[in-house]
C-alpha positions in Angstrom: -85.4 -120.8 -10.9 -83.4 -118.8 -8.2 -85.2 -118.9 -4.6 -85.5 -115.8 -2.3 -87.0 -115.9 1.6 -88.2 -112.4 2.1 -88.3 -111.9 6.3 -90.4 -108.7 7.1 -92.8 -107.8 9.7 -94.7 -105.3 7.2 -97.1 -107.9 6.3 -97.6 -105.2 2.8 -94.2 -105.1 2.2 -93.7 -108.8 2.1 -96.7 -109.2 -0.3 -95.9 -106.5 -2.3 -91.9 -107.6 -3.1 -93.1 -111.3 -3.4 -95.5 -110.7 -6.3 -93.1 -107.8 -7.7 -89.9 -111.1 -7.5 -92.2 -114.1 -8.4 -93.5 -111.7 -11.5 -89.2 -111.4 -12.3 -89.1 -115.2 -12.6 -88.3 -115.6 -8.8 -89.6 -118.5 -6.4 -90.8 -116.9 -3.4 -91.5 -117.6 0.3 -91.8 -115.2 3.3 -92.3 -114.9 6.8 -93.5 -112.4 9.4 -90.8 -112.6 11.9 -87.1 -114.1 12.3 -88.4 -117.3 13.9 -90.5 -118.5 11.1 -87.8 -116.8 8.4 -84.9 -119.6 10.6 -87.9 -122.6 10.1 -87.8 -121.6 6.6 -84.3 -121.8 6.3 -83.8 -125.1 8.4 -86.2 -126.6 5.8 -84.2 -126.1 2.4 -81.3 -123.2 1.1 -82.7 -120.0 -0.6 -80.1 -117.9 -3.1 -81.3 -115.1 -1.2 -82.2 -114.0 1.6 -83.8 -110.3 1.5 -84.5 -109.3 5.6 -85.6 -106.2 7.4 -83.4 -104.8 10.0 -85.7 -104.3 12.5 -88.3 -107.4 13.2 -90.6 -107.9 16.5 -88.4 -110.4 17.5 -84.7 -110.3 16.5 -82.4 -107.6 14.2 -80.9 -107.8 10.8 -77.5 -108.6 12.5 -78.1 -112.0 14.7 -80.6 -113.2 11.6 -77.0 -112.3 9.4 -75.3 -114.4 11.7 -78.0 -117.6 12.1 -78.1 -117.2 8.0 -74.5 -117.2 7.4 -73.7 -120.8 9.9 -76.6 -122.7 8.1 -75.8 -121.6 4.7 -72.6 -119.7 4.2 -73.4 -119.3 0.5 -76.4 -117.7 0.7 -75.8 -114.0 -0.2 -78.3 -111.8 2.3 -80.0 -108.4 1.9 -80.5 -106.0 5.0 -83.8 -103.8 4.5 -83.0 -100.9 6.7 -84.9 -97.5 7.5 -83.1 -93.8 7.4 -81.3 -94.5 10.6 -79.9 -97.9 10.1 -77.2 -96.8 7.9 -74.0 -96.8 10.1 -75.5 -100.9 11.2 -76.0 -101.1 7.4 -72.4 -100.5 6.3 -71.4 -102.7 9.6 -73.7 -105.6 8.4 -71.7 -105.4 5.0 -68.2 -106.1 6.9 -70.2 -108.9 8.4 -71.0 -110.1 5.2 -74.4 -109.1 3.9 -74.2 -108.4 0.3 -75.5 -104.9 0.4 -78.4 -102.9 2.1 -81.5 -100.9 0.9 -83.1 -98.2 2.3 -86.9 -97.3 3.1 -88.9 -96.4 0.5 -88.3 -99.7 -2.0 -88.3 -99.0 -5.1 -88.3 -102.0 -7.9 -86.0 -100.7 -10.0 -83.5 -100.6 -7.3 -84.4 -103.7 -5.9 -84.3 -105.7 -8.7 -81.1 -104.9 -10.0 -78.8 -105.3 -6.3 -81.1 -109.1 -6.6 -79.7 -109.7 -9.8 -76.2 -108.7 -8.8 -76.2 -110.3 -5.5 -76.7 -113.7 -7.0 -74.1 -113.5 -9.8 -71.7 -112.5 -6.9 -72.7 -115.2 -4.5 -72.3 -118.2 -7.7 -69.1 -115.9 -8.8 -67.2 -116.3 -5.0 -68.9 -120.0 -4.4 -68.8 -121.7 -7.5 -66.2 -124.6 -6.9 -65.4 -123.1 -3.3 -66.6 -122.5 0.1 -65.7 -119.3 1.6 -65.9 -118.6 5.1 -67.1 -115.0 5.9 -65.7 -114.8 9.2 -62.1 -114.5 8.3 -60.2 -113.7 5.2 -59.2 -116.3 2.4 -55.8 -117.0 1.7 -54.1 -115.9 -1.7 -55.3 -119.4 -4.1 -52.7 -120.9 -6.2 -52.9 -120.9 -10.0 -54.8 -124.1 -9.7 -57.5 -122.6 -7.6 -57.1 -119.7 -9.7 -58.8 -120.9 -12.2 -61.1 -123.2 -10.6 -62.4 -119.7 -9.1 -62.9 -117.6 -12.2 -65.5 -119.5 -13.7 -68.5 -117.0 -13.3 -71.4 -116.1 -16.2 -68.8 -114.0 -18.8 -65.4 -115.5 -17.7 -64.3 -119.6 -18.0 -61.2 -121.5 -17.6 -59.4 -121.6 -21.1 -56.7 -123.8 -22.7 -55.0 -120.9 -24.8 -51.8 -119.1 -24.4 -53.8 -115.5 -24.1 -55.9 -117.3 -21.1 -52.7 -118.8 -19.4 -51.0 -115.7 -19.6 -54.0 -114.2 -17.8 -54.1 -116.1 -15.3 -50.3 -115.4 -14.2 -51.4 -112.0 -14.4 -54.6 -112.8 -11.8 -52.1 -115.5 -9.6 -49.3 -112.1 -9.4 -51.6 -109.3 -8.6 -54.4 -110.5 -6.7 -52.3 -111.0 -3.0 -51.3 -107.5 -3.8 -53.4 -104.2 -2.5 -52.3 -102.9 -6.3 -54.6 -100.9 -7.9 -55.0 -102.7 -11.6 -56.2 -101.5 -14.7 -58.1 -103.8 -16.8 -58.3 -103.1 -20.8 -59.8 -104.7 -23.3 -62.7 -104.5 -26.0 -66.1 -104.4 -24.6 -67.9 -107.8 -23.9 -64.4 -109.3 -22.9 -65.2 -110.1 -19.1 -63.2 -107.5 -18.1 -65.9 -107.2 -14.5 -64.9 -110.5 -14.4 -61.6 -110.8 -13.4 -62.1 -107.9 -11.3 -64.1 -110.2 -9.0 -61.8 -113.2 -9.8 -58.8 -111.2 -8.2 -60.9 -109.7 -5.1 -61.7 -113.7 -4.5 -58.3 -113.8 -4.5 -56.8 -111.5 -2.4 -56.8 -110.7 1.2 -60.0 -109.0 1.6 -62.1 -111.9 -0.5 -64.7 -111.7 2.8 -65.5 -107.9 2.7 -67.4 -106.3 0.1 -66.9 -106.7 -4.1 -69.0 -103.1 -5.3 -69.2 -102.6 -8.7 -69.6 -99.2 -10.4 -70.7 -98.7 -14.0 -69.5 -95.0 -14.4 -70.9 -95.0 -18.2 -74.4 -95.1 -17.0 -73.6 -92.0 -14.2 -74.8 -88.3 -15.5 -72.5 -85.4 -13.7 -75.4 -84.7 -11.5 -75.3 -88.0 -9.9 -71.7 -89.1 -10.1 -70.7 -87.2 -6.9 -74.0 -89.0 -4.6 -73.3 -92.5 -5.8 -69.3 -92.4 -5.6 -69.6 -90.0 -2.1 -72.7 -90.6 -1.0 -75.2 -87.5 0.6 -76.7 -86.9 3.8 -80.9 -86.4 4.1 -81.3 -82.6 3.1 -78.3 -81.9 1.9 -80.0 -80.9 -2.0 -83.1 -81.1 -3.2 -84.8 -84.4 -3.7 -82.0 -86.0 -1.4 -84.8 -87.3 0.9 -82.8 -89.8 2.9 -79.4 -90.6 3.9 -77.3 -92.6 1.1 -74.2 -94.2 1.7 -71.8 -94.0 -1.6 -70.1 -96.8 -3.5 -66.6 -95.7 -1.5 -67.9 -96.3 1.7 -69.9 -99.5 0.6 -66.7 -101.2 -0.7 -64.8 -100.0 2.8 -62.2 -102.9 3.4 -63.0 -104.2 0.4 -63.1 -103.8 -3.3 -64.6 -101.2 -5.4 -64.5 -101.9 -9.3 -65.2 -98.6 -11.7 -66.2 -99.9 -14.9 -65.9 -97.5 -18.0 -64.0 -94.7 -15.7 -63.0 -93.1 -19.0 -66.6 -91.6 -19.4 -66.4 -89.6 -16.2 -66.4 -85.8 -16.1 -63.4 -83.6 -15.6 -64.7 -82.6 -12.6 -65.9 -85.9 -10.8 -62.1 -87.0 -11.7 -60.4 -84.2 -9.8 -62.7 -85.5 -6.9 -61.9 -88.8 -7.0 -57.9 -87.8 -7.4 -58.5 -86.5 -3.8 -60.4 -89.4 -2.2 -57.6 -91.9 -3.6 -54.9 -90.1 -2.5 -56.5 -89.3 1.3 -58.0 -92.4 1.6 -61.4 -90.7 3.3 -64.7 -89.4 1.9 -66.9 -87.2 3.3 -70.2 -87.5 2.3 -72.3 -84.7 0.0 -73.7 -82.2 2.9 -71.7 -83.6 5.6 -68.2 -82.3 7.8 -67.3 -85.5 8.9 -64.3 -87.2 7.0 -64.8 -91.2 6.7 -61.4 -93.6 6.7 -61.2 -95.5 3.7 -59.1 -98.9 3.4 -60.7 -99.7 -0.2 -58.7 -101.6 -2.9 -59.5 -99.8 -6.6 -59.6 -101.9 -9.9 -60.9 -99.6 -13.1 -61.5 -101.1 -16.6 -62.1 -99.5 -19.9 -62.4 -99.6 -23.7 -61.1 -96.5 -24.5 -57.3 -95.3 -24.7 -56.7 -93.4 -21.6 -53.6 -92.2 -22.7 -55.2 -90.7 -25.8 -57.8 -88.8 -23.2 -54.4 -87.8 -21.3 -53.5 -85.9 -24.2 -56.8 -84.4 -25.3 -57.5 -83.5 -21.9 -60.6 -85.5 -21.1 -58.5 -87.6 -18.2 -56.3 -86.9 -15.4 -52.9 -87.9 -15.6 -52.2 -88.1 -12.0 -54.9 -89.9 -11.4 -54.2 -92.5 -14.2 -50.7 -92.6 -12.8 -53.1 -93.8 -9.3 -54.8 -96.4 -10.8 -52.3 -97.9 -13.1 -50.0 -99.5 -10.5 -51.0 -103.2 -12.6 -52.5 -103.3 -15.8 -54.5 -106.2 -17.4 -55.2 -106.6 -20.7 -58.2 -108.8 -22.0 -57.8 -110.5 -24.8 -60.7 -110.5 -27.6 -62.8 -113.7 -27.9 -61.5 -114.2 -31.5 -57.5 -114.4 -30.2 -58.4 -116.9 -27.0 -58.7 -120.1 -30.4 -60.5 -123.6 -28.6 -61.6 -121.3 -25.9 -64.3 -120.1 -27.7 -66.2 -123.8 -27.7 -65.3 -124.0 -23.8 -67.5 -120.7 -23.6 -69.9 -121.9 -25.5 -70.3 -125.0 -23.9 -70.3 -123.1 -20.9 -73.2 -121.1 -21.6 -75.6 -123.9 -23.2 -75.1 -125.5 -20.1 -76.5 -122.0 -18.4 -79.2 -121.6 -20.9 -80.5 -125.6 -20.6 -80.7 -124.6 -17.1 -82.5 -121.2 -17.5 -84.7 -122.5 -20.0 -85.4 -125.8 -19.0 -84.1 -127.6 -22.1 -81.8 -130.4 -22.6 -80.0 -129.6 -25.6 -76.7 -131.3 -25.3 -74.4 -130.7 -28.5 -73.6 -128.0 -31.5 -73.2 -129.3 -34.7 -70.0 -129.7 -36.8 -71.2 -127.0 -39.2 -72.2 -124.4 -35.6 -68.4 -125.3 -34.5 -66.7 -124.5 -37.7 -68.5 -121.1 -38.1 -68.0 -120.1 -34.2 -64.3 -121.0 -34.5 -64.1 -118.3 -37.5 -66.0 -115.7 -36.8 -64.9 -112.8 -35.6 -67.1 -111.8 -32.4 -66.9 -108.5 -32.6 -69.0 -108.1 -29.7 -66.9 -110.8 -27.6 -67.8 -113.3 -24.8 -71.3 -111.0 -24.4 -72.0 -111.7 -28.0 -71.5 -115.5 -27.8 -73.6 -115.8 -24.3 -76.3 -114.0 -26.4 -75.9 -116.3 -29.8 -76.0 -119.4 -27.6 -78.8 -118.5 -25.2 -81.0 -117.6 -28.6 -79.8 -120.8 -30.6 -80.7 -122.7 -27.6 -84.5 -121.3 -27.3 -84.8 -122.1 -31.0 -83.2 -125.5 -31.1 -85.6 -128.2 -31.2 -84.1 -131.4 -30.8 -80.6 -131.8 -29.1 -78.0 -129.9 -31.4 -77.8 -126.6 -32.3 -78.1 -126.3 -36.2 -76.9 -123.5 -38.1 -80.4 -122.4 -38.7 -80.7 -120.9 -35.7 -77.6 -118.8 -35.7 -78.1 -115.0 -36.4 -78.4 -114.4 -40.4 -75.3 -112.1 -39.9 -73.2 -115.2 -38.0 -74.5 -117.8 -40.5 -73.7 -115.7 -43.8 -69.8 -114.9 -42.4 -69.1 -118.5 -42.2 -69.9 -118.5 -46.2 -67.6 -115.8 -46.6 -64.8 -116.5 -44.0 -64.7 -120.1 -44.9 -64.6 -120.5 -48.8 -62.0 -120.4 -50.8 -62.5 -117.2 -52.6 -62.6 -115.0 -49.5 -59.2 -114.1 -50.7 -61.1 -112.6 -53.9 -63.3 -109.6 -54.9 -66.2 -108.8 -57.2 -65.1 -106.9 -59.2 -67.4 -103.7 -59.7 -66.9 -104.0 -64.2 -68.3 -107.5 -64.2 -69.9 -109.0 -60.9 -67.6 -111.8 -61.2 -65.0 -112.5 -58.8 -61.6 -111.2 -59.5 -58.3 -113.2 -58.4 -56.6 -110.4 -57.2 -56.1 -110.6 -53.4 -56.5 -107.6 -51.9 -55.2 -107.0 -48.0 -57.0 -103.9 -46.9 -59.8 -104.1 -44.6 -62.0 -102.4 -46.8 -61.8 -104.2 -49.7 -61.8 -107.1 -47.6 -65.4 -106.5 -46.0 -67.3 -104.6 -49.7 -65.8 -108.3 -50.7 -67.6 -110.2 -47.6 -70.6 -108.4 -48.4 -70.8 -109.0 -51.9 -70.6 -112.4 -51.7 -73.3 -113.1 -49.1 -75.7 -110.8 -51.2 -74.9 -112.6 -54.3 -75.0 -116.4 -52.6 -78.5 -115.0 -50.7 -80.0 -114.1 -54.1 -79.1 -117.2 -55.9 -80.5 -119.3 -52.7 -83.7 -117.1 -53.0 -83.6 -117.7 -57.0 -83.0 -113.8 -57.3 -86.5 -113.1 -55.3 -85.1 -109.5 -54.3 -88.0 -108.9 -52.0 -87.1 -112.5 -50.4 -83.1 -111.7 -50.8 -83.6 -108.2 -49.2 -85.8 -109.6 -45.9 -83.2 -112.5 -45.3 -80.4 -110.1 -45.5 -82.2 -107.2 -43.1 -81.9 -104.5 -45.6 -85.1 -102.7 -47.5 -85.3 -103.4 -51.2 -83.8 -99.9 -52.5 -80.5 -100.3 -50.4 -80.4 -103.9 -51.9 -80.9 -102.5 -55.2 -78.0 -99.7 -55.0 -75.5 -102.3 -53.8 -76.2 -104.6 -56.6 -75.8 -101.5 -59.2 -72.4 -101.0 -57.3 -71.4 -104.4 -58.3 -72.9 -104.2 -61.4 -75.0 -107.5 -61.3 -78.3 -107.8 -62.8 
């Protein structure tokens, strides 16, 4: 369980945020004042550290400093008011994780939480880094010592070592990089892996998920807006550009963005300054830029849903993720990975996956990727009893693809005249899934002893679709 100090004078506030955390699976403490927060903190090491700017006895920047000597990897949280924004975006250079502004909401607090921890275990796991002056590039050793964080681990295979050069060339540079790959890949992953990397590892890693942004609010969060400046702007908010100043910012999914958010971003790359929404004055940027997408720029290049100068700006490096089914004994270092993760989250002590699990993750396609294998691993672990993961608690669709992947007729097809299996090998992808499918229905109805109310639950389909694709196959 992750531990958070909370340090506010508002004896409300304190209350309010540690039943709001310890009700988000948090352990809790707090304290009124920076002298009893420092006792705390003198007595064991929190995750987190979440502390108001202004206390009765000290400010959010010597209790960043006192935090930061006793427990460098502590990632820290400055609660400010409206005016404390300029010290705010100051206290991030120092080395606070990020800032949030008077009124708290939950939503809001709980996610920068969650994010501040997974970047404090990304840059510390394996390393200590020292916030006071920048790290020096890290060999490929290092390299990959480094990128072990929750959707990215050190692998054997010739698509990881390749990676890795990649990371090892780039990540000195101020390059802007692209990053592609297939959702669920890691591709946030290696963004922060090459910040850690570079130059600027002790300044600010933001992360932007521009799939999630409406029109409306692209320009606020990317630019920021000053109190007044529309309606229901109601404070002062500093954008993710000026956030990730001297550091990195990393736009995830840029390929959803409008037209029009693009053509203002073209300009804030090139200048190198923002101004914020309602504002005159022009801010200095010195931010590095690393985008990552699914989607085929080049193919919104020529339907006109992307820039090409701008692409042209980002895409001085480009990346490409592999998919989890290319990356071969990988895939059981991952998985490995994440029991570990899941023994600790769940407090179990499951320690192995049996030979049948192996064979079936080595095979399968993971279609969703690493995200899909943390997910299948996390559930098999909840369900596992003893100390192996059994194939019975794999995901019917995971389980029933082994079947088909594995045994010799996967080469074959029903054939639709007789249900029987045909010993023509067809090579097309659709045959080759209608002939996947066929066989799992077929092998779940025999196990069921043709029970098609049984055969249709198992197989998460209602009884009429099971029915039509039985007629299709022509088995009664």
């Amino acid at each position: 369980m992750k531990k958070i100090l909370i340090i506010d004078d508002e004896v409300n506030v304190g209350l309010l945020l540690s039943k709001f955390l310890t009700r988000n699976g948090f352990e809790v403490s707090t304290a009124a004042n920076g002298s009893a927060g420092m006792e705390c903190l003198k007595k064991e090491e929190y995750d987190l550290v979440l502390c108001d700017f202004r206390l009765e006895d000290t400010d959010g920047r010597e209790m960043l400093k006192s935090i930061k000597s006793l427990y460098p990897k502590t990632g820290v949280i400055i609660i400010t008011g409206y005016s404390d924004i300029k010290m705010a975006v100051e206290l991030i250079k120092m080395g606070a994780y990020d800032y949030i502004t008077k009124p708290l909401y939950p939503d809001e607090i709980l996610n920068t939480i969650t994010k501040a921890i997974e970047t404090q275990y990304a840059l510390h796991e394996g390393t200590a880094n020292d916030y006071s002056s920048p790290a020096k590039p890290a060999s490929p050793k290092e390299i990959k010592k480094q990128v072990l964080t929750g959707e990215f681990v050190v692998g054997t295979s010739k698509a990881s070592k390749e990676l890795y050069r990649q990371i090892e060339l780039v990540a000195p540079t101020n390059y802007s990089v692209i990053i592609l790959g297939e959702s669920g890949t890691g591709k946030e992953s290696v963004a922060k892996s090459i910040h850690m990397n570079s130059q600027r590892s002790g300044q600010p890693f933001v992360a932007m998920d521009c799939g999630s942004l409406t029109k409306e609010l692209a320009a606020s969060e990317f630019f920021g807006h000053e109190k007044g400046s529309f309606t229901g702007a109601l404070y002062t908010k500093i954008g993710h550009f000026e956030m990730a100043n001297g550091g990195t910012l990393f736009l995830d999914e840029v390929g959803n963005l409008s037209y029009e958010i693009l053509a203002a971003l073209l300009r804030t790359v090139q200048e190198r300054k923002v101004k914020r929404i309602g504002s005159t004055k022009e801010i200095d940027l010195d931010v590095r830029i690393i985008i990552a997408t699914n989607e085929n720029l080049q193919d919104g290049i020529n339907k006109g849903r992307f820039r090409e100068d701008l692409y042209h700006r980002f895409n001085e490096f480009a990346i490409y993720m592999p998919p989890l089914r290319d990356r071969g004994n990988d895939i059981m270092m991952l998985a490995e990975h994440f029991l570990k993760v899941a023994n600790e989250e769940l407090d179990r002590n499951v320690s192995t996956f049996s030979p049948e699990v192996v064979e079936c993750f080595m095979n399968y396609r993971w279609q969703g990727n690493i995200r899909e294998l943390k997910n299948v691993v996390r559930r098999a672990t909840l369900l596992t009893e003893g100390n192996e993961i059994a194939m019975k608690t794999l995901p019917l669709e995971i389980s029933n693809y082994r079947v088909s992947a594995l045994e010799p007729s996967v080469t074959s097809t029903i054939s639709p005249a007789t249900g029987g299996e045909s010993k023509e090998v067809k090579h097309d992808l659709k045959n080759a899934a209608l002939g996947a499918e066929h066989e799992t229905i077929l092998r779940v109805l025999r196990e069921v002893n043709f029970n098609k109310t049984k055969a249709a639950e198992i197989l998460n389909i209602d009884r009429k679709t099971l029915y039509n694709k039985m007629k299709a196959i022509n088995l009664k």
